[in-house]
TORVEXRO-741497 format. One record per atom (N, C-alpha, C): atom name; residue number from 0; residue in one letter; y, z, x. Coordinates in pm, 1 decimal, always signed. Layout:
! residues N
- name,resi,resn,Y,Z,X
- CA,NUM,A,Y,Z,X
...
This chain:
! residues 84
- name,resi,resn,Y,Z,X
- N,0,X,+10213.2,+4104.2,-3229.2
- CA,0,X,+10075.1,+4071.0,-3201.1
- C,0,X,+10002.4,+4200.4,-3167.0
- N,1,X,+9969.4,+4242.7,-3271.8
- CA,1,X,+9824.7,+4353.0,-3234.9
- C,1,X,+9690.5,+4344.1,-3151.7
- N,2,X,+9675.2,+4397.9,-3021.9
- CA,2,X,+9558.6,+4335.1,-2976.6
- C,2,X,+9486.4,+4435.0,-2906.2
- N,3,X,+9368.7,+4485.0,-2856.9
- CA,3,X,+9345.3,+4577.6,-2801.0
- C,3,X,+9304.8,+4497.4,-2659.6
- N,4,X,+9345.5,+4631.3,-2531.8
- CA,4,X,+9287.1,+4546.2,-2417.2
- C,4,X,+9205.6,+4660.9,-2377.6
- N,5,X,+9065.3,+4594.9,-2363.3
- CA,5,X,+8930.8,+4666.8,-2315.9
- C,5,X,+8879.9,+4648.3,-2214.9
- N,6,X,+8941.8,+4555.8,-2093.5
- CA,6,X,+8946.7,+4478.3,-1987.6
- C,6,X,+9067.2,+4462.8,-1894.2
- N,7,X,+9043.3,+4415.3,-1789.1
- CA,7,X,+9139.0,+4401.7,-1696.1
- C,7,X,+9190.5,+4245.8,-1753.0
- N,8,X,+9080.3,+4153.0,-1762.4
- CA,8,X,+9093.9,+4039.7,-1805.6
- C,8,X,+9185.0,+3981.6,-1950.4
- N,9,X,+9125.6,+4106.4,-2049.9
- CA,9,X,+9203.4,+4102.2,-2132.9
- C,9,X,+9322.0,+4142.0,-2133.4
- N,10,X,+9388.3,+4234.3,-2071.7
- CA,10,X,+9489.4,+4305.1,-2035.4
- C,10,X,+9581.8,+4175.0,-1995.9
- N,11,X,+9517.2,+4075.8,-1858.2
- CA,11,X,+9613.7,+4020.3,-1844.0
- C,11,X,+9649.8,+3866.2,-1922.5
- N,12,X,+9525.6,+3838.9,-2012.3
- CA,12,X,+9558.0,+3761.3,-2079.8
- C,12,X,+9637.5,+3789.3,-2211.7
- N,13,X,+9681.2,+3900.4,-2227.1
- CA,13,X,+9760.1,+3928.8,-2326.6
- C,13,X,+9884.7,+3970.0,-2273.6
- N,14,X,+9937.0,+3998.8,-2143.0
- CA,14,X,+10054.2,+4005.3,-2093.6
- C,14,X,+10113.7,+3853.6,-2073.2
- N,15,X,+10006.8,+3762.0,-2011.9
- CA,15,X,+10028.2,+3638.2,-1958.3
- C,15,X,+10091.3,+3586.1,-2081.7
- N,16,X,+10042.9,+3581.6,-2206.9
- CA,16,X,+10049.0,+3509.5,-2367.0
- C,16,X,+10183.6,+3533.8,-2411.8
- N,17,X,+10207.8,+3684.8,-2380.3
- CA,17,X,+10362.9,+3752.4,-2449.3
- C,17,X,+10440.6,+3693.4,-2368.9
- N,18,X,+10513.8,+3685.0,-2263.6
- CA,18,X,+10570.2,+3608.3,-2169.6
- C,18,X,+10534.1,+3584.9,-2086.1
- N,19,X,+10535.7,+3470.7,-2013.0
- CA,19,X,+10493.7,+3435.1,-1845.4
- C,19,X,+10560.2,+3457.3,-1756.7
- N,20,X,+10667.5,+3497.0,-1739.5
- CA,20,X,+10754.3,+3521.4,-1684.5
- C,20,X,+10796.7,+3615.8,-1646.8
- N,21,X,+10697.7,+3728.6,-1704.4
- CA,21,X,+10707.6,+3879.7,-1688.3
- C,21,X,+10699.1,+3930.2,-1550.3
- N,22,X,+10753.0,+4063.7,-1523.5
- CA,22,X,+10761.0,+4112.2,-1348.1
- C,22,X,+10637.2,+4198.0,-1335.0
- N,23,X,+10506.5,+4143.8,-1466.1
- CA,23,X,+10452.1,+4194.4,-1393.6
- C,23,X,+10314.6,+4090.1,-1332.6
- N,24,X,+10385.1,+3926.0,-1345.3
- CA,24,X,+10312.2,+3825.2,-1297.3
- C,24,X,+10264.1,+3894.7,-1123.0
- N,25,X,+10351.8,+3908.0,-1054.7
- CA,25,X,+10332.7,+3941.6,-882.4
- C,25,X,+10193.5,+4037.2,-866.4
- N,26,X,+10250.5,+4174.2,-982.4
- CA,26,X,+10154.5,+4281.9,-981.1
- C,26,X,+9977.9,+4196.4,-992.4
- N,27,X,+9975.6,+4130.4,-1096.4
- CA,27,X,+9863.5,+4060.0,-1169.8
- C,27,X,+9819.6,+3952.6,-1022.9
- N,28,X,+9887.8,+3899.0,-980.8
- CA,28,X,+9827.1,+3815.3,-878.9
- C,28,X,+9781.6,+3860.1,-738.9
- N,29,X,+9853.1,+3968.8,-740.3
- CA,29,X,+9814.6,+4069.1,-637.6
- C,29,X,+9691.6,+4156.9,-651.7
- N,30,X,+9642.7,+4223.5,-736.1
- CA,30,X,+9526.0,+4264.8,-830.5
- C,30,X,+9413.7,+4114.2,-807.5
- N,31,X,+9501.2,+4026.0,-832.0
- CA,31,X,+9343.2,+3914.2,-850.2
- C,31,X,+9319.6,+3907.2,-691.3
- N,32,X,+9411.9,+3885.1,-601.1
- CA,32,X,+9394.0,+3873.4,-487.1
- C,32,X,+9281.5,+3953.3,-386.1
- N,33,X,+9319.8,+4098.6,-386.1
- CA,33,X,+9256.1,+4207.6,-365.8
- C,33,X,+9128.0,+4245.9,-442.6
- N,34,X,+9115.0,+4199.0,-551.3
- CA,34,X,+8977.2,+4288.3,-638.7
- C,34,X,+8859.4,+4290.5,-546.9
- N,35,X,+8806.5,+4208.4,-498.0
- CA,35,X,+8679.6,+4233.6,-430.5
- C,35,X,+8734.6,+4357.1,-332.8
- N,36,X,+8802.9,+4349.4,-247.0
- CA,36,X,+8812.6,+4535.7,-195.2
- C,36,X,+8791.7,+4659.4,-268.0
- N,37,X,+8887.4,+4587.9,-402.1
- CA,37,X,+8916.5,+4699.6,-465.1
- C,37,X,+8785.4,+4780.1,-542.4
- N,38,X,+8716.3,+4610.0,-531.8
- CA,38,X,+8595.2,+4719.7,-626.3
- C,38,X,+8465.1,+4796.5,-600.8
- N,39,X,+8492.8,+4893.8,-468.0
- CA,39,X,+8404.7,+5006.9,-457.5
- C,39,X,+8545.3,+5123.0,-539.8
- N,40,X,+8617.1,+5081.4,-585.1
- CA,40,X,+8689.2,+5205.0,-637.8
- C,40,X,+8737.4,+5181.3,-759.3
- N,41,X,+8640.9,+5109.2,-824.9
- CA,41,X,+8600.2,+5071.0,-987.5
- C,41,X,+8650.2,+5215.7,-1069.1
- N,42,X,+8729.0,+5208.8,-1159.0
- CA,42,X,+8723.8,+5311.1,-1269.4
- C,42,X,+8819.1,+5427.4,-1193.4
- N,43,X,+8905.3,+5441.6,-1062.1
- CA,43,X,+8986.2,+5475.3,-1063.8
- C,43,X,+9146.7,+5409.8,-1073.3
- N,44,X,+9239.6,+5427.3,-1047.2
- CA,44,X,+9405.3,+5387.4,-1078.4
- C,44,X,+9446.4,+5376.5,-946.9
- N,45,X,+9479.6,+5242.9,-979.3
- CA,45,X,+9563.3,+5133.6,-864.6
- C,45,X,+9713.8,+5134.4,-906.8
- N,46,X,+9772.9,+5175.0,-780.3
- CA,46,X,+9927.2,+5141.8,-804.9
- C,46,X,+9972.2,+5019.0,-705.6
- N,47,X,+9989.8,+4958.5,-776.5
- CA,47,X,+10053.1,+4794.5,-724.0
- C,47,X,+10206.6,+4752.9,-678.6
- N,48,X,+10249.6,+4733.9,-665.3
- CA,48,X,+10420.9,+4712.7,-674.8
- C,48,X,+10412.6,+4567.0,-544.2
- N,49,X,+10451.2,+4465.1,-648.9
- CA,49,X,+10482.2,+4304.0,-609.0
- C,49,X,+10323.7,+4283.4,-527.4
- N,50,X,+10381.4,+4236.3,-377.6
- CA,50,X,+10230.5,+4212.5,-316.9
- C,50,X,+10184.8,+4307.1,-241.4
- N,51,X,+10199.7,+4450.2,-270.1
- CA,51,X,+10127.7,+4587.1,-222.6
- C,51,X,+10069.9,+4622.5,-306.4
- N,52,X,+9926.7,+4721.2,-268.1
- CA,52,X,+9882.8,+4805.4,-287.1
- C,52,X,+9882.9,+4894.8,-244.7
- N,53,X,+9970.0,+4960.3,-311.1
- CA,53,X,+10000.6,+5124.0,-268.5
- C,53,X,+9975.1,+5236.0,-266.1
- N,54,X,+9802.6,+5247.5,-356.9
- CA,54,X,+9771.5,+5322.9,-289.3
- C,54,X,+9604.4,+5329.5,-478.5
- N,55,X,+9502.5,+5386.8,-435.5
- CA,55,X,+9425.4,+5452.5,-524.5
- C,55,X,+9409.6,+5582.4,-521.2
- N,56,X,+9408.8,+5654.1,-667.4
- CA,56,X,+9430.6,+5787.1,-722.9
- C,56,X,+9311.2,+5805.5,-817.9
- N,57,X,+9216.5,+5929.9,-814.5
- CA,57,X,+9116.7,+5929.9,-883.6
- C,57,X,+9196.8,+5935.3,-1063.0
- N,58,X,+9300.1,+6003.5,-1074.0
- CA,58,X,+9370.9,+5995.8,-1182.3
- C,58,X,+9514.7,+5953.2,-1202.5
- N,59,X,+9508.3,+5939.6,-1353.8
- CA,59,X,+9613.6,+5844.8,-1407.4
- C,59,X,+9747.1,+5929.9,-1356.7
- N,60,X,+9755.3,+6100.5,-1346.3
- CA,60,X,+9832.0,+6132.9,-1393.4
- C,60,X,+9900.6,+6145.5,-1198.5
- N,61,X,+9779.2,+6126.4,-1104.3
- CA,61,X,+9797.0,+6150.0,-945.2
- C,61,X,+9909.6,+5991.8,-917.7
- N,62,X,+9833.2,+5870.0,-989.0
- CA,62,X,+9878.2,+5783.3,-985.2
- C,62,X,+10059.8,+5749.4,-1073.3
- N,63,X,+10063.2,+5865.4,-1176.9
- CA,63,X,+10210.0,+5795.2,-1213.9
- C,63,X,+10289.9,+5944.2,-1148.0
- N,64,X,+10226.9,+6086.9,-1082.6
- CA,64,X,+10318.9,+6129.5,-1015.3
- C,64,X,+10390.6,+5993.3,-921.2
- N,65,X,+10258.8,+5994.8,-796.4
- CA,65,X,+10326.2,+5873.6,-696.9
- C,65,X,+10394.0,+5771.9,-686.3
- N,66,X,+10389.4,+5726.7,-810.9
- CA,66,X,+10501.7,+5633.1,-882.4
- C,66,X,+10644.8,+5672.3,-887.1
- N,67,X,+10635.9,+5775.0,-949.3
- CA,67,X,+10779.6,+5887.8,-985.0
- C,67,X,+10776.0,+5898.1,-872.0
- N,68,X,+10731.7,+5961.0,-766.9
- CA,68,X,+10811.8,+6006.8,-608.3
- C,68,X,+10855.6,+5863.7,-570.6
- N,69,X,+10769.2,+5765.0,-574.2
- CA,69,X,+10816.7,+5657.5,-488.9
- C,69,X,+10963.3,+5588.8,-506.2
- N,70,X,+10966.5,+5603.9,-678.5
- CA,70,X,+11145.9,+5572.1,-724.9
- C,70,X,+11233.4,+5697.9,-675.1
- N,71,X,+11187.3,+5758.1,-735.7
- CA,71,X,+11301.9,+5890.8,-665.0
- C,71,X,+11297.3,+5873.9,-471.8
- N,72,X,+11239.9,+5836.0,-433.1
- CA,72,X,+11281.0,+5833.0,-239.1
- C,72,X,+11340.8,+5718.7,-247.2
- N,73,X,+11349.8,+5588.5,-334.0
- CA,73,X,+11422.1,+5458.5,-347.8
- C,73,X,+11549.5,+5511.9,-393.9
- N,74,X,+11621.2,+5643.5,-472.7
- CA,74,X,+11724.4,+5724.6,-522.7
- C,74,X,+11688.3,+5582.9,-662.2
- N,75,X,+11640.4,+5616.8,-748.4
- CA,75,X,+11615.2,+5530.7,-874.0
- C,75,X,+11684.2,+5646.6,-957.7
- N,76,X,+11677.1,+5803.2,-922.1
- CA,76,X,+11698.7,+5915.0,-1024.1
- C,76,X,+11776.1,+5956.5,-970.2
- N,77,X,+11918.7,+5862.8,-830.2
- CA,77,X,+12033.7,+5937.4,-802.8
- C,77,X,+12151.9,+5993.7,-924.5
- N,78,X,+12237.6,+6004.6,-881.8
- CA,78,X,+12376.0,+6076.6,-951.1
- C,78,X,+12415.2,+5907.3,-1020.9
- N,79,X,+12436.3,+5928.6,-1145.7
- CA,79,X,+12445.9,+5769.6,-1184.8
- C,79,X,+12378.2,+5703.5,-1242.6
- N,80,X,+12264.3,+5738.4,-1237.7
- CA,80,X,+12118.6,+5650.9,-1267.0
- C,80,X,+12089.1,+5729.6,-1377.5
- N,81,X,+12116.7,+5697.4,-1491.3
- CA,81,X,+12072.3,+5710.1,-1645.5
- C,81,X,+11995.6,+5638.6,-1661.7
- N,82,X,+11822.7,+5757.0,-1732.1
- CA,82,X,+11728.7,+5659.6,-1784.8
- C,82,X,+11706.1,+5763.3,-1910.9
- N,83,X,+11677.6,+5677.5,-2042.9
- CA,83,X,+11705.9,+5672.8,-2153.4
- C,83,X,+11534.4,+5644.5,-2201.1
């Protein structure tokens, strides 16, 4: 299914469609939960994980460092942990 998402809305109605069951239902309900806070900080990057918000980053790239640190202090990139 080819689809473009130009929206938050669309975004999650095209995750919701591919499976429902996906891990990133929590993220998505957590996002709907919060948006009215969230939106004096329209058009920057939200990092979500289950029912946190963990934090806003004016950029994509501030937002997937903090991502990467946050697995690596969980040891996600210990001795063992092959990612492919």
């Amino acid at each position: 299914m080819e689809r473009s998402c130009h929206s938050y809305d669309d975004f999650k109605e095209t995750v919701m469609a591919v499976q429902p069951q996906v891990r990133l239902k929590a993220e998505l309900e957590t996002y709907d939960k919060n948006r009215e806070k969230l939106q004096p900080d329209s058009g920057k990057f939200v990092l979500i994980h289950g029912e946190e918000v963990v934090g806003i980053w004016d950029t994509y790239e501030d937002a997937l460092y903090s991502r990467f640190s946050r697995l690596a202090r969980a040891g996600h990139f210990g001795p063992g942990n092959r990612h492919s």
